[in-house]
C-alpha positions as CSV (number, residue, x, y, z in Angstrom):
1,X,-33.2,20.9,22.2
2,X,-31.0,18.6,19.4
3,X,-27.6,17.3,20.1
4,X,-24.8,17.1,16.8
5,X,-23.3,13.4,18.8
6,X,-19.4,12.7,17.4
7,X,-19.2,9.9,19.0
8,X,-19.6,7.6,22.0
9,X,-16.8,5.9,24.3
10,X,-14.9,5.0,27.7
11,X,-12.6,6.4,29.0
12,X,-13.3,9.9,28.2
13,X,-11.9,13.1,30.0
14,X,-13.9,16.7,29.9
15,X,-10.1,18.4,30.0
16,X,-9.1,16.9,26.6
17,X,-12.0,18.7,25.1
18,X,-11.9,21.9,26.7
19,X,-11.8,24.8,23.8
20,X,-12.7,22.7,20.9
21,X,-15.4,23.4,18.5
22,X,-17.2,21.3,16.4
23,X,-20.0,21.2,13.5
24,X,-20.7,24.9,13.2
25,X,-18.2,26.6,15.5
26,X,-20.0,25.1,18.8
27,X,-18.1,24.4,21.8
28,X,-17.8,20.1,22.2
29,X,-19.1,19.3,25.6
30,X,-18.8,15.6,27.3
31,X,-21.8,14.0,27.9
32,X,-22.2,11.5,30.9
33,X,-23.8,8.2,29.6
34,X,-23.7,6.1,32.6
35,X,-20.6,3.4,32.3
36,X,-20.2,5.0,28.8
37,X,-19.7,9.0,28.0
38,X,-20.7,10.7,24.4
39,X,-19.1,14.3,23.0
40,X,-22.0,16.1,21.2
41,X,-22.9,20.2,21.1
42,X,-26.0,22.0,20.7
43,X,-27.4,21.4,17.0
44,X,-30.1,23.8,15.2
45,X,-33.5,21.8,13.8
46,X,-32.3,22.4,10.2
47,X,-30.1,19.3,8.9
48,X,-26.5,19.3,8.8
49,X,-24.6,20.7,5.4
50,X,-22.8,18.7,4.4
51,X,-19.9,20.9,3.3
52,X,-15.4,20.6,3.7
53,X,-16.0,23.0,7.0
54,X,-18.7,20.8,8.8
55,X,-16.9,17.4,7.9
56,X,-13.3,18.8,9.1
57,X,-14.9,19.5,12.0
58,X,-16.8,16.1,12.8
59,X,-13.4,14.4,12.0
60,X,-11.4,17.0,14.5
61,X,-13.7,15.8,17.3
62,X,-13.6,12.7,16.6
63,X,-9.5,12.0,16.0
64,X,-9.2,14.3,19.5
65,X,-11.5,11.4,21.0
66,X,-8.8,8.9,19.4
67,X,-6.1,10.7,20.7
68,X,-7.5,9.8,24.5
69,X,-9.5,6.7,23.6
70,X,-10.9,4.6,21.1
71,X,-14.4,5.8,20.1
72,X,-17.3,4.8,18.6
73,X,-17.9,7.1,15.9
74,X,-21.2,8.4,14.9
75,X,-21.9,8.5,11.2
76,X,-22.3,12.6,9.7
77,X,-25.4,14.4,10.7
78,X,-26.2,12.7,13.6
79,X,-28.7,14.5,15.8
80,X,-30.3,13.0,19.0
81,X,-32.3,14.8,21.7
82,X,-30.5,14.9,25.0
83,X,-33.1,12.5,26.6
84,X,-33.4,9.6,23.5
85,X,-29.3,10.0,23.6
86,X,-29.6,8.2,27.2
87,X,-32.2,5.8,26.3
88,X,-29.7,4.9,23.3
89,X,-26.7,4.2,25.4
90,X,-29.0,2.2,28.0
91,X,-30.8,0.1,25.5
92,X,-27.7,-0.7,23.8
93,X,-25.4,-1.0,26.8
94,X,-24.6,-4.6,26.0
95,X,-24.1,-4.3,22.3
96,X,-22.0,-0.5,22.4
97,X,-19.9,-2.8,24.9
98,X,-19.0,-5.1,22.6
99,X,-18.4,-2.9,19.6
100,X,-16.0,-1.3,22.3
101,X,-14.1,-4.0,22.8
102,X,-14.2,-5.0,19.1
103,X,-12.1,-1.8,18.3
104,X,-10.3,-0.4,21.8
105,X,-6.7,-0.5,21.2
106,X,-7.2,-0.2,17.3
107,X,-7.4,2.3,14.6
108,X,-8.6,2.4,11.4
109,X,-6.0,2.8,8.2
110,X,-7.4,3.8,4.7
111,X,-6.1,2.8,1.6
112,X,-6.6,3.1,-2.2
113,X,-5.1,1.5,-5.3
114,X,-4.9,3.1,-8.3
115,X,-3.2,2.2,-11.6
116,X,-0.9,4.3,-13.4
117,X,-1.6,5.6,-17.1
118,X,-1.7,2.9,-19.7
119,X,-1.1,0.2,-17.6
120,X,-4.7,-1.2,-17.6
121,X,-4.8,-0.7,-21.0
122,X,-1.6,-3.4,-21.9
123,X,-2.7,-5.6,-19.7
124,X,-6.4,-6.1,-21.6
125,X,-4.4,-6.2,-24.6
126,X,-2.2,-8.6,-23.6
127,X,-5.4,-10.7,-22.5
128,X,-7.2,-10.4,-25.4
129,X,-4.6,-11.8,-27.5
130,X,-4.4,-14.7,-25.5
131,X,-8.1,-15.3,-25.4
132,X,-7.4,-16.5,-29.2
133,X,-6.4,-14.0,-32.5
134,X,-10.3,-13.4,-33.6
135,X,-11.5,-12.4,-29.9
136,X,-8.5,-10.3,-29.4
137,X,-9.2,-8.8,-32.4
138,X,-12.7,-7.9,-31.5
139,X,-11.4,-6.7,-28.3
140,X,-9.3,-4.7,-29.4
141,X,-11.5,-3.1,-31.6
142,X,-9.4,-4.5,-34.6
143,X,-13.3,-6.0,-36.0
144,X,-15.3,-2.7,-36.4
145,X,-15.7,-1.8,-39.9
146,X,-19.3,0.1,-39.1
147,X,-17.6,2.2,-36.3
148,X,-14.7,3.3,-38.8
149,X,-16.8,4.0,-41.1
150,X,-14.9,1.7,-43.8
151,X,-16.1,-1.6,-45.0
152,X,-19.3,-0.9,-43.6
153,X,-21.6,-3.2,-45.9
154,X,-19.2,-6.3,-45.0
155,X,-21.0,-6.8,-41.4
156,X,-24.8,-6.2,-40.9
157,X,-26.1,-3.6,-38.9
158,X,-26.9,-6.1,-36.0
159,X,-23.3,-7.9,-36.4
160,X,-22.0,-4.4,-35.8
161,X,-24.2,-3.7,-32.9
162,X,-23.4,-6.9,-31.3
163,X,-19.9,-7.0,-32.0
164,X,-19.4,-3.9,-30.1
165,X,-21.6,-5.2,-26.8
166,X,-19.2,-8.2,-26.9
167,X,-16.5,-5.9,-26.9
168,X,-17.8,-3.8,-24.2
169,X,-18.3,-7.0,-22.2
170,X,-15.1,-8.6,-22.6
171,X,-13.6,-4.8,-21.1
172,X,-15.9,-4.8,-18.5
173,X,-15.6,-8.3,-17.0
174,X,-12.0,-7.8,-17.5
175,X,-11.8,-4.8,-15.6
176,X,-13.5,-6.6,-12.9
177,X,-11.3,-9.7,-12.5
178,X,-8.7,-7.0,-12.6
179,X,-9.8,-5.3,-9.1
180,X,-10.8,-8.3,-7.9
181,X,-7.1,-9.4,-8.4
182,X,-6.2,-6.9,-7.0
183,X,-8.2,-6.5,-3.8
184,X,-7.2,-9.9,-3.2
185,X,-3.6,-9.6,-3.5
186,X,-3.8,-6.3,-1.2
187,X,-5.5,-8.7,1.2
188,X,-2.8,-10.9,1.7
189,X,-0.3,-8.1,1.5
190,X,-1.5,-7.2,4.8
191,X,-2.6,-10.2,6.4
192,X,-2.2,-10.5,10.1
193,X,-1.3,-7.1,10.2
194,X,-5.4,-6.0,9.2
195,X,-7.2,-7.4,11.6
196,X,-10.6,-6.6,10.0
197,X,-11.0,-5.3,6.6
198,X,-13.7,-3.5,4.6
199,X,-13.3,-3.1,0.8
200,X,-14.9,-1.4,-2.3
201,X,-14.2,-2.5,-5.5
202,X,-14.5,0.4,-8.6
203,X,-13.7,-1.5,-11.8
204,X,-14.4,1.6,-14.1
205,X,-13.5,4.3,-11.6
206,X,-9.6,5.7,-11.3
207,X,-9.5,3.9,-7.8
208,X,-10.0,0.8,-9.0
209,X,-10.3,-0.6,-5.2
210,X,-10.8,1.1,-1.4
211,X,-10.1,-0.4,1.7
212,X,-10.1,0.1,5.4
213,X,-8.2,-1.7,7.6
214,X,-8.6,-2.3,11.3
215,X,-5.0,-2.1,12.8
216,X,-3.5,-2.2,16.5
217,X,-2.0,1.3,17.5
218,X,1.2,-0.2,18.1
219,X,1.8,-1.9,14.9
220,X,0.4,0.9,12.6
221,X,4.3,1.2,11.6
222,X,5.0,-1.9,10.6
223,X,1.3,-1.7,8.4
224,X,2.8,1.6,6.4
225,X,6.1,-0.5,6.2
226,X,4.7,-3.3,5.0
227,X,2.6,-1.0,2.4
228,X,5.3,0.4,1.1
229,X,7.1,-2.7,0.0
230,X,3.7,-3.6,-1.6
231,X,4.2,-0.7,-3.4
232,X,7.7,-1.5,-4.5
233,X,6.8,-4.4,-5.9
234,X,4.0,-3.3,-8.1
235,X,5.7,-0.2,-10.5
236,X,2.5,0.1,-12.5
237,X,0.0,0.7,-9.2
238,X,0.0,3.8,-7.0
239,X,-1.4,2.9,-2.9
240,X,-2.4,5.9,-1.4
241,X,-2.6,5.5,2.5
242,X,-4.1,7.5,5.2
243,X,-4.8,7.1,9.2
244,X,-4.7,6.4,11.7
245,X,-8.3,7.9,12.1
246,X,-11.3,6.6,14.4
247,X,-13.1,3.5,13.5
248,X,-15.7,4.7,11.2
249,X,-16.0,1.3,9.3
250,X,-15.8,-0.3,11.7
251,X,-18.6,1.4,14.0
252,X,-22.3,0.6,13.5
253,X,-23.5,3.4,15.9
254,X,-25.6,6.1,14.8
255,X,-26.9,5.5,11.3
256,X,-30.1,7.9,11.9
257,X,-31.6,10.5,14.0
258,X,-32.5,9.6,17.5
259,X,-34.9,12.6,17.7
């Protein structure tokens, strides 16, 4: 028999469960784990799909978990047969203890910046053109008499080749001190209310940068207040908040099968 595990934690009561369903309509059962308990159900052989329904209901287990206790998450698709689930949580009694401890009380708050419609697009300008009049120029795009198609015998075919990488280099490295920038400045927008952070940077996607933060319950206020003025501040970015969910990057508990 296979196991779906949700997650793994202390302080977990069977009566907070009762009724739920999980990953493909099965009833959530609490599993005793010595000092430490687990909510899993039964699982087919066949992997997990990963579709909206299954990963609604991984999350639903997992925030009811969070609404009793701080759990360690597993990670989506996690199967484990009854018996290697045990040897898990015995091997690892020490270290699940400590990842325990590194989250109980806490919750994890999502956030994403995005910039607002031609807002990126000034500020490379603006940079170019500061970067001296013949770099902005190529920058810009103001040097490209093969790509328009006029003046074309004034520039080699090379010249024209490379002028357009070098364009496509300044934009890019641009773009990337750009997030950076702004990563960083969300970082100390929220410092010593984050308490851990983990962030993606996208330079060339529409949500330029990602972030979870690792918040105390009680203060998870004061973190949306404090995003908001953020926010205020900064009329050409949009932050896009969520949480508080379970500590999910912030949990380094079931990354494969334990069958």
């Amino acid at each position: 028999m296979s196991l779906y595990v949700y997650c793994i934690g202390e302080g977990l009561s069977g009566a907070a469960f009762e009724g739920l369903s999980g990953v493909g309509g099965s009833p959530v059962r609490l599993l005793s784990l010595g000092r430490l308990s687990a909510l899993a159900s039964d699982a087919g052989e066949e992997p997990v799909a990963v579709t909206e329904e299954n990963l609604l209901a991984h999350n639903r287990v997992n925030a009811a978990a969070l609404a009793v206790s701080t759990p360690l998450p597993f990670r989506f698709g996690t199967r484990a047969a009854p018996e290697r689930l045990a040897e898990y949580a015995a091997s690892n009694e020490a270290a699940l203890a400590d990842a325990l401890a590194r989250v109980r009380g806490r919750v994890e708050m999502s956030v994403k910046l995005m910039e607002k419609a031609g807002r990126f697009a000034e500020g490379k300008g603006q940079k170019a053109t500061g970067a001296g009049e013949g770099e902005g120029r190529a920058a810009r795009g103001a040097d490209a008499p093969a790509e328009s198609g006029e003046g074309a015998g004034a520039v080699g075919r090379g010249t024209a080749f490379l002028l357009k990488k070098r364009r496509e280099v300044l934009g890019e490295e641009e773009a990337r001190l750009r997030a950076d920038g702004l990563a960083a400045w969300l970082a100390a927008g929220v410092a010593g209310l984050a308490l851990e952070s983990a962030v993606r940077v996208s330079p060339s996607e529409a949500i330029v940068v990602r972030a979870a933060h690792l918040v105390e319950r009680g203060r998870v206020a004061e973190y949306r207040a404090r995003l908001r003025e953020l926010g205020a501040g900064r009329a050409g970015l949009r932050l896009l908040t969520s949480g508080p969910w379970p500590p999910y990057s912030f949990s380094d508990v079931g990354r494969n099968d334990a069958r």
